[in-house]
C-alpha positions in Angstrom: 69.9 21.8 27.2 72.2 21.1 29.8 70.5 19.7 33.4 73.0 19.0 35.5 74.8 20.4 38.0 77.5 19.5 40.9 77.3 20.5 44.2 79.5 21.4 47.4 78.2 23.1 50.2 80.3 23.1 53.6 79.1 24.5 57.3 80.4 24.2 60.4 77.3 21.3 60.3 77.4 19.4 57.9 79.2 18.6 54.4 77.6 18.1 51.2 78.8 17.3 47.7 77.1 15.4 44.5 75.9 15.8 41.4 72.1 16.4 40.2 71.0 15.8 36.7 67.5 16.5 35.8 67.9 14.7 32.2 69.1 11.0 33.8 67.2 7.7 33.9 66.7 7.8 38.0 69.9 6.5 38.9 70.8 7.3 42.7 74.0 6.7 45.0 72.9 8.7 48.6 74.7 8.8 51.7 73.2 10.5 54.4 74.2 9.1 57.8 69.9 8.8 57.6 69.0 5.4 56.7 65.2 6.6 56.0 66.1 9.9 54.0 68.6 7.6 52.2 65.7 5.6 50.7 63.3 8.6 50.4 66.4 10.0 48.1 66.3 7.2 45.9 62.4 7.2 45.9 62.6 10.5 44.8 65.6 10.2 42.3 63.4 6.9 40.6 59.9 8.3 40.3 61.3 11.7 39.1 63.7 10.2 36.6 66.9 12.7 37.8 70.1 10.9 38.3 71.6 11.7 42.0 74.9 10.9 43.5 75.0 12.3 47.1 76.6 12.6 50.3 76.4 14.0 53.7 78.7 14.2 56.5 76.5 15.8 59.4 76.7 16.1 62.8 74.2 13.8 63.5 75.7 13.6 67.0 73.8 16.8 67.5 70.9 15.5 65.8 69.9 15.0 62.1 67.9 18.9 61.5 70.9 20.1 60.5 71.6 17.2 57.7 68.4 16.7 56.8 67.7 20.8 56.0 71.0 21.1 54.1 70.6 18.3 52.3 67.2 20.1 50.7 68.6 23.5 50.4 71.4 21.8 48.5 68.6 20.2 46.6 66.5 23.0 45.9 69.6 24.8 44.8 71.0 22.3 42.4 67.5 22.2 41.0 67.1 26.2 40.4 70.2 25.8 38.7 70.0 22.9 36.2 66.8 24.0 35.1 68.2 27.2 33.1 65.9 29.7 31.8 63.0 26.9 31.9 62.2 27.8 28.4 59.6 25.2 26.9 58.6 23.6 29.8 54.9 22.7 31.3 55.2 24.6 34.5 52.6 22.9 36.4 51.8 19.5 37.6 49.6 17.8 40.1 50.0 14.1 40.8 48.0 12.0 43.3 50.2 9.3 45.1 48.7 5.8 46.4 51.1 4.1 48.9 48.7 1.5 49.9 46.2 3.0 52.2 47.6 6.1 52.2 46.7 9.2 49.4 48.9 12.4 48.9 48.3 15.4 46.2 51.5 17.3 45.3 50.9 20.4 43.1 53.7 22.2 41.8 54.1 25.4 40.1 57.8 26.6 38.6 56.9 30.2 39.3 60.2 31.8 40.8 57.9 32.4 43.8 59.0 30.4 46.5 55.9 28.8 48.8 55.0 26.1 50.5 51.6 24.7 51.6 51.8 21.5 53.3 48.5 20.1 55.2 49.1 16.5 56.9 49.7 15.4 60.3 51.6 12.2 61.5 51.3 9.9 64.5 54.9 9.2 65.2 57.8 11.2 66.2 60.7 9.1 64.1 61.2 6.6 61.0 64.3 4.6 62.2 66.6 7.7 62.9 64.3 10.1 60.8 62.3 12.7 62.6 58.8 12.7 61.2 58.1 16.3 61.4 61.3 17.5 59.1 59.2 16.2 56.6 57.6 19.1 56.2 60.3 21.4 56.6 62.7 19.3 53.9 60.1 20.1 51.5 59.9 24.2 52.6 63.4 24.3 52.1 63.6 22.5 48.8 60.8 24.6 47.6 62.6 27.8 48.7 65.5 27.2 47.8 64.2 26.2 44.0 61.6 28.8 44.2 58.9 26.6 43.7 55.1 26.7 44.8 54.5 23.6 46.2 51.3 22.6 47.6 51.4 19.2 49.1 48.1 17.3 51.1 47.9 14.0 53.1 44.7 13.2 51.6 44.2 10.1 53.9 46.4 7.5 55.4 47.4 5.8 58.6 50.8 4.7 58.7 53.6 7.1 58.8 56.3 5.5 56.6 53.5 5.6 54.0 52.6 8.8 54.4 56.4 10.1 54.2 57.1 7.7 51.1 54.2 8.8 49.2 55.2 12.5 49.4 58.5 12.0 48.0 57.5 9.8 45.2 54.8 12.5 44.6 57.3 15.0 44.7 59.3 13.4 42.2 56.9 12.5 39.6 55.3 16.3 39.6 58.7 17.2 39.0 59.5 15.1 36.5 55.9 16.6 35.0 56.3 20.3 35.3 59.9 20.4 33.9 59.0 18.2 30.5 59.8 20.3 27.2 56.5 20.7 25.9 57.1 24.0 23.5 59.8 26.6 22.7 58.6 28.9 25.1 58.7 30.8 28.2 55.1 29.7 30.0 55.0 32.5 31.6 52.9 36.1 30.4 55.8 37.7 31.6 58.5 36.6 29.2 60.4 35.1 32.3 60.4 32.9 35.7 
């Protein structure tokens, strides 16, 4: 099964191009023009296990939305496609994060039905040149774009860069869960997702 994929995508906003491979050993070269997403990339790419090789030219001069909601649709995309006909794999995954004092709960469904449920707050408005609240809306694109259900809760924690971190790694290790081979199958009633 093949699980990889390159990517270009080019507005009058930003410029993407890379290569995603869901079957990699977590391997990651990102270049965002976002420190903070930068290492939430690799997070993501490590805990998950896919090998990424990204970068963005954005205009950040504007402000980093436009980057940082590419850069999942991209994702999201890349992710849809690589998978295939997701025959054999588990589906489903939930995975509980610990980042030190802070708890997350990412539950994932590979349905074809794109939806996101995210329940969390944070306390500050940026992470170096990050904008705390495009967490949320990174993952709703990703999730749309890949046509996920994702359901994603900040269980408890205090610090923000916590918080964001454990999301991401939680992202990536449900992931990494829900898309393991685990029959020859379609696990779906339906015959197809």
């Amino acid at each position: 099964m093949n699980r990889k994929t390159n990517f270009h995508r080019k507005t009058n906003e930003t410029d993407i191009r890379g290569q995603l491979n869901l079957a990699g050993k977590g391997v990651s070269e990102v270049q965002t023009g976002i420190g903070f997403l930068d290492h939430m990339l690799d997070l993501w790419a490590f805990h998950s296990g896919f090998d990424l090789t990204l970068s963005c030219q954005g205009d950040l001069h504007v402000c980093a939305h436009h980057s940082i909601e590419d850069i999942a649709i991209v994702l999201g995309n890349s992710f849809f496609e690589a998978l295939g006909d997701r025959k054999g794999i588990a589906r489903y995954a939930t995975v509980f994060l610990p980042m030190d004092e802070t708890l997350t709960r990412t539950v994932i469904d590979i349905s074809g039905r794109p939806c996101h449920i995210f329940h969390g707050d944070f306390g500050t408005e940026e992470i170096g040149s990050f904008p705390v609240e495009m967490t949320q809306h990174f993952f709703n694109s990703f999730a749309t774009s890949a046509k996920l259900t994702l359901h994603q809760e900040i269980v408890y924690g205090s610090n923000d860069h916590h918080r964001v971190e454990s999301l991401f790694k939680g992202f990536g290790k449900a992931l990494a869960q829900a898309i393991t081979v685990t029959t020859d199958k379609i696990p779906s009633s339906k015959g197809v997702l």
